[in-house]
C-alpha positions in Angstrom: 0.0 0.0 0.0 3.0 2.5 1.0 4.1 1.8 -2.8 1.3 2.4 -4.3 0.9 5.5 -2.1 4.4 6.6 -3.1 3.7 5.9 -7.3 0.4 7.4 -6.8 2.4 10.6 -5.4 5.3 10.3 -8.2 2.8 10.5 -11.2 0.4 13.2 -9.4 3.9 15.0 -9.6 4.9 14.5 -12.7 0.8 15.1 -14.2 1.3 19.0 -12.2 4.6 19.3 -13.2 4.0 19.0 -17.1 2.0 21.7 -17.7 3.4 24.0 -15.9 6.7 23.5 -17.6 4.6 24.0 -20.6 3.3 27.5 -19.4 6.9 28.7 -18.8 7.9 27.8 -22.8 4.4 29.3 -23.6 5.6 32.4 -21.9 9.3 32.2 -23.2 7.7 31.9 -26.8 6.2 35.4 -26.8 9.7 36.8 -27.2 11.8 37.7 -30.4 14.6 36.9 -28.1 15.9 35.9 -24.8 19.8 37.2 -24.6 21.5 40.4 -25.7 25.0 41.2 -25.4 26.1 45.2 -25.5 29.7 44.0 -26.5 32.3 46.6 -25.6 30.6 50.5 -24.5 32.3 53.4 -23.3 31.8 54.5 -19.5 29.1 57.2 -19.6 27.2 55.9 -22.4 23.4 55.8 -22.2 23.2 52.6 -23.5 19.7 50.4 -23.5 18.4 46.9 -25.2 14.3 46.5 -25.7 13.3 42.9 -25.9 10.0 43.0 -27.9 7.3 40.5 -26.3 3.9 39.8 -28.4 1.1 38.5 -27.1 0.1 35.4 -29.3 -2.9 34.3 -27.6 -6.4 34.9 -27.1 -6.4 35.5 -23.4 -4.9 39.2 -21.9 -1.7 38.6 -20.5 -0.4 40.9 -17.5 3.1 41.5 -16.6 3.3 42.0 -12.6 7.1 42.8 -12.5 10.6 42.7 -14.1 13.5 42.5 -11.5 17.2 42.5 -12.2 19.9 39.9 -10.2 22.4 42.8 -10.9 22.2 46.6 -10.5 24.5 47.0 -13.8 21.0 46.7 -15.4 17.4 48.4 -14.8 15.0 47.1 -16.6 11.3 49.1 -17.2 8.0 47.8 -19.0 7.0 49.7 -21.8 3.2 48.3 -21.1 2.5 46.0 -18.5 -1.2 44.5 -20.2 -1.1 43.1 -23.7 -4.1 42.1 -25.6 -4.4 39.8 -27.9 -1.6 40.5 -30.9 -0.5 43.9 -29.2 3.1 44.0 -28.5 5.2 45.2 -25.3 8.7 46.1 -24.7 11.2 45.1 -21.8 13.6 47.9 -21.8 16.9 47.4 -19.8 19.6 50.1 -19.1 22.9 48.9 -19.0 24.3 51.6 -16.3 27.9 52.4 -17.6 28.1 55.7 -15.3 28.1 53.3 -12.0 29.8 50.1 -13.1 33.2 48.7 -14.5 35.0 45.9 -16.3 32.3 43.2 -17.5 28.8 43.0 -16.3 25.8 40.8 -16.8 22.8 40.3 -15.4 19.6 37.9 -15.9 16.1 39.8 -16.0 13.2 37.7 -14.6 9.5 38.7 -15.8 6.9 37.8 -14.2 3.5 37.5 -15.9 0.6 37.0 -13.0 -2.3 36.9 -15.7 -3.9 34.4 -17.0 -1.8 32.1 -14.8 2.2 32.7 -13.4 4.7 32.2 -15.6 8.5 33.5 -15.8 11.0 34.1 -18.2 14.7 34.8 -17.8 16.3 37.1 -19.9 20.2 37.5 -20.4 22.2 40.7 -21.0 26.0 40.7 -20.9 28.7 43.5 -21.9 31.7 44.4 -21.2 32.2 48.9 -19.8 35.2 50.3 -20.8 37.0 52.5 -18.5 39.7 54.5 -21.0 36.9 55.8 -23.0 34.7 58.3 -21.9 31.4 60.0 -23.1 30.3 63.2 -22.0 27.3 63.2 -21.7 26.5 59.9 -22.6 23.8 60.4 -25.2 22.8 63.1 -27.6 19.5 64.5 -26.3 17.9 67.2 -28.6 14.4 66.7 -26.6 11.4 68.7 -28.4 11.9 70.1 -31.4 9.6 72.2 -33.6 9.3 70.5 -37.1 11.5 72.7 -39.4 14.1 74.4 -37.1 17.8 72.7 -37.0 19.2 71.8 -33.6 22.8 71.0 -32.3 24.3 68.8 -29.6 27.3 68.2 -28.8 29.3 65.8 -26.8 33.0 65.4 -25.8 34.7 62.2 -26.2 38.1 61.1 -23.8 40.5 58.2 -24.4 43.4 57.0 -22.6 46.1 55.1 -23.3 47.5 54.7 -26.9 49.0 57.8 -28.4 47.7 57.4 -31.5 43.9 56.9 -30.8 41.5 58.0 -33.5 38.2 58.2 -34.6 38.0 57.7 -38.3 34.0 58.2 -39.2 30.8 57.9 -37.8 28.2 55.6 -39.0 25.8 55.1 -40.0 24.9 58.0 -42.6 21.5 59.1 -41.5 20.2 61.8 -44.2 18.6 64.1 -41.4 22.1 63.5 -39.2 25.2 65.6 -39.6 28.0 64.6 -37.6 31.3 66.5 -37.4 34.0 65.7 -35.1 37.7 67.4 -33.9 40.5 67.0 -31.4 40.0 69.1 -29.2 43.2 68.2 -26.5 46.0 65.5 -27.1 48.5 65.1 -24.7 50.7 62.0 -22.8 48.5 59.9 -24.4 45.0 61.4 -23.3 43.0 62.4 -26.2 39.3 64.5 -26.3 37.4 65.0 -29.1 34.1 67.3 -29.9 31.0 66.0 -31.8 28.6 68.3 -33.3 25.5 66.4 -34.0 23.1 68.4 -36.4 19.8 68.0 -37.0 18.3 69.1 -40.2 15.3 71.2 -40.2 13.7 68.5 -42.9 13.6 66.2 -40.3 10.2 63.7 -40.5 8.2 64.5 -37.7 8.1 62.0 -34.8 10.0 60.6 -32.0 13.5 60.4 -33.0 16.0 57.4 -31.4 19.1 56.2 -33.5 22.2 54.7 -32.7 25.3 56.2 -34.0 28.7 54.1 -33.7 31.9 56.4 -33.5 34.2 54.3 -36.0 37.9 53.9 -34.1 41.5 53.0 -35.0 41.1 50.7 -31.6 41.2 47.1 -32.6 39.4 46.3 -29.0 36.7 48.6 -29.2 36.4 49.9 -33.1 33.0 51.0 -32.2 31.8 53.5 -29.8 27.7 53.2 -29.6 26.1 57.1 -29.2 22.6 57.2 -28.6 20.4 60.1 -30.1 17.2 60.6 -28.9 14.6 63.4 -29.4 10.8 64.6 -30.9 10.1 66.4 -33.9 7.3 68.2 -33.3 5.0 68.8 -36.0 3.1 71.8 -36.8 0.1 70.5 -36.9 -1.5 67.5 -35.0 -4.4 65.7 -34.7 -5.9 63.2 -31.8 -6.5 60.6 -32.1 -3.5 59.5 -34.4 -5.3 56.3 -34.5 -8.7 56.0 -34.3 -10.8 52.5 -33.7 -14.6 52.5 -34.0 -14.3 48.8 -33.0 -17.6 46.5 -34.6 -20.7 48.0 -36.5 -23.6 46.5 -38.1 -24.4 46.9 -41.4 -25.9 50.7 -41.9 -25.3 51.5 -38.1 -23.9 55.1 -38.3 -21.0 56.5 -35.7 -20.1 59.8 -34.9 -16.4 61.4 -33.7 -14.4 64.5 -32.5 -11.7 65.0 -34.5 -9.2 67.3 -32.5 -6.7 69.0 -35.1 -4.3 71.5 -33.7 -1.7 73.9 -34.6 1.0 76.2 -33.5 -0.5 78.9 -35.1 -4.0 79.6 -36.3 -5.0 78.2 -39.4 -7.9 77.2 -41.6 -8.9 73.2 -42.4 -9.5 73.2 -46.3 -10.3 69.8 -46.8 -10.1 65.9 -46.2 -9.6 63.2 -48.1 -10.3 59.8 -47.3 -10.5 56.5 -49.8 -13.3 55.1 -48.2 -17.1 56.7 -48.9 -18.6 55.7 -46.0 -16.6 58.6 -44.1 -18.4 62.0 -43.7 -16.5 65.3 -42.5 -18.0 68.3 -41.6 -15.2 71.3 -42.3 -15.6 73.6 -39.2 -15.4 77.6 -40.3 -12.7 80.4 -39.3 -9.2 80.3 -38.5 -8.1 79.1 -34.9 -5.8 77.4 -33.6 -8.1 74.3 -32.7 -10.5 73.0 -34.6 -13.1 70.5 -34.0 -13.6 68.1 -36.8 -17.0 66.5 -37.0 -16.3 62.7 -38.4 -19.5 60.2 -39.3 -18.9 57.0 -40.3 -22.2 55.0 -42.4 -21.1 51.1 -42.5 -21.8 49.8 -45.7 -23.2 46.0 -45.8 -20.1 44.7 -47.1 -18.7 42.8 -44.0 -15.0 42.5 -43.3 -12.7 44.5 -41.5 -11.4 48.1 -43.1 -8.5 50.6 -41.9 -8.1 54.2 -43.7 -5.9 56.7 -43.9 -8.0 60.1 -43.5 -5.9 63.4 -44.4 -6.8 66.4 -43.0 -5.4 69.3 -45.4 -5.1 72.9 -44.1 -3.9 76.5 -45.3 -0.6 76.3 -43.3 2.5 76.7 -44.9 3.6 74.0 -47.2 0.4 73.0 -47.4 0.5 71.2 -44.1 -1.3 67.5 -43.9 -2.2 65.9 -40.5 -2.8 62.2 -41.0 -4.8 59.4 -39.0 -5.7 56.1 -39.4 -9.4 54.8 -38.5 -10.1 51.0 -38.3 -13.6 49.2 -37.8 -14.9 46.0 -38.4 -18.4 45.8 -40.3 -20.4 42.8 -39.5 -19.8 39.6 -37.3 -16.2 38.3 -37.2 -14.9 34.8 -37.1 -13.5 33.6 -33.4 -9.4 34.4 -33.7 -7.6 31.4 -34.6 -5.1 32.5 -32.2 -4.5 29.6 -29.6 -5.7 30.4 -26.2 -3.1 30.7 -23.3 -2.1 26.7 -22.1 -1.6 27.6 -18.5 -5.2 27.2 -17.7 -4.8 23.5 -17.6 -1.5 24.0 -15.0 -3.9 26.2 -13.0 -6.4 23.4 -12.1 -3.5 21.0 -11.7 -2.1 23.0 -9.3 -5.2 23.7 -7.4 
């Protein structure tokens, strides 16, 4: 009887213990990658890795925490809920200004919803100490859309007499970046950037890397961060616009918020799709108030536009959106629903 009791324990184990194995790979599988390594960076540098995460289930999934086993790394969530098919980020900091020689550490995230899982990520690199940025990134913050900006930042080596920087890649058409030597003595070198950006600049958030091309067989590239916000002259909200699922001929009405930084006058709208109705408001203001109906046709399926809103300001200026909806009744997602549920009545 006490062998049977002890077999009947063993295979209850292993029955629990299957699935939720299975819901840590589940988890695991929702990333583009589990391991990054920031190879050789200057001390200073504002260095950072985002490991993308997308949710390929039916079920919501919730992501209670990220922690870190080493404070050479901080790690944020861009988004801590993810729908079905929306995607997240894990952003981690590698923090050159506190920390020396080579560092790793492994990030453990913790989703609490639909059922606990974790996954263990990996990032490794190795901080320089002879080279030195100052300050670490190129940070142009806001920036009206139009105007040209400059930053600058000073870059320190020590150690071979000769060290260079020989280019600066890679060649980014709204990016101009000029270096000199500013200092060179007993083997100490600085150098002056002047990153430039062009007032044709695309409107938008603005993050690139830059890599400061050396004669240093060691560390031949320097990673530079640059990091700012084009602001355009003319915005409207929402940027993206879902009227989620209408019946056939059911009619829906929105605001349409379109501002500028100077008064102006909406002259028209253009939009593919007839089923869209706009009614222009009158005057010249700084914000208007865009009446938007939308008629569903009986076609069924599910539609995203591009509406343009067309104004009087210089060059013409366009603010754009995109408006999605789904006419009619719409299959069940063939997107597998999360496999912890099973390891949650196990476990029970």
């Amino acid at each position: 009887m006490a062998v049977a009791s002890r077999l009947l324990l063993s295979l209850t184990c292993m029955l629990a213990g299957a699935p939720l194995a299975g819901a840590q790979q589940w988890a695991a599988t929702m990333f583009d990658q589990t391991s990054h390594d920031f190879g050789a960076v200057a001390r200073g540098a504002a260095v950072e890795h985002r490991f993308t995460l997308t949710n390929l289930y039916r079920d919501e999934i919730h992501i209670a925490v990220v922690r870190a086993s080493c404070g050479c790394a901080t790690p944020s969530i861009s988004r801590q809920t993810l729908k079905s098919g929306e995607r997240g980020q894990v952003v981690v900091r590698y923090n050159t200004d506190r920390f020396r020689g080579q560092r790793g550490a492994t990030l453990t995230v913790v989703i609490d919803r639909p059922a606990y899982a974790e996954v263990q990520l990996r990032v490794d690199g190795y901080i320089r100490t002879d080279v030195v940025l100052d300050p670490g990134a190129v940070r142009f913050g806001d920036v009206d859309q139009g105007e040209a900006s400059v930053r600058r930042v000073r870059v320190r080596h020590a150690g071979r007499s000769d060290w260079r920087i020989v280019d600066v890649q890679p060649k980014i058409p709204y990016l101009d970046v000029s270096w000199a030597q500013v200092s060179s003595r007993a083997g100490e070198h600085a150098y002056e950037l002047a990153v430039r950006l062009s007032q044709d600049a695309p409107a938008g958030y603005l993050r690139e890397q830059l890599l400061l091309l050396t004669n240093d067989r060691r560390m031949s590239r320097v990673p530079l961060m640059v990091e700012g916000r084009v602001v355009p002259q003319l915005s409207v909200s929402p940027a993206s616009l879902s009227l989620g699922s209408v019946a056939p001929g059911q009619r829906i009405t929105r605001q349409l918020v379109v501002q500028g930084k100077q008064p102006f006058r909406i002259t028209g709208v253009e939009c593919d799709n007839e089923h869209f109705e706009f009614e222009l408001p009158e005057g010249e203001k700084k914000v208007h108030l865009l009446p938007m109906t939308f008629v569903a046709g009986g076609e069924p399926g599910k539609f995203s536009e591009v509406i343009r809103i067309k104004t009087d300001l210089g060059s013409g200026a366009v603010a754009e959106l995109t408006a999605q909806v789904t006419i009619g009744s719409v299959a069940m997602s063939e997107k597998p629903a999360a496999p912890v549920f099973f390891a949650r009545r196990i476990a029970r």
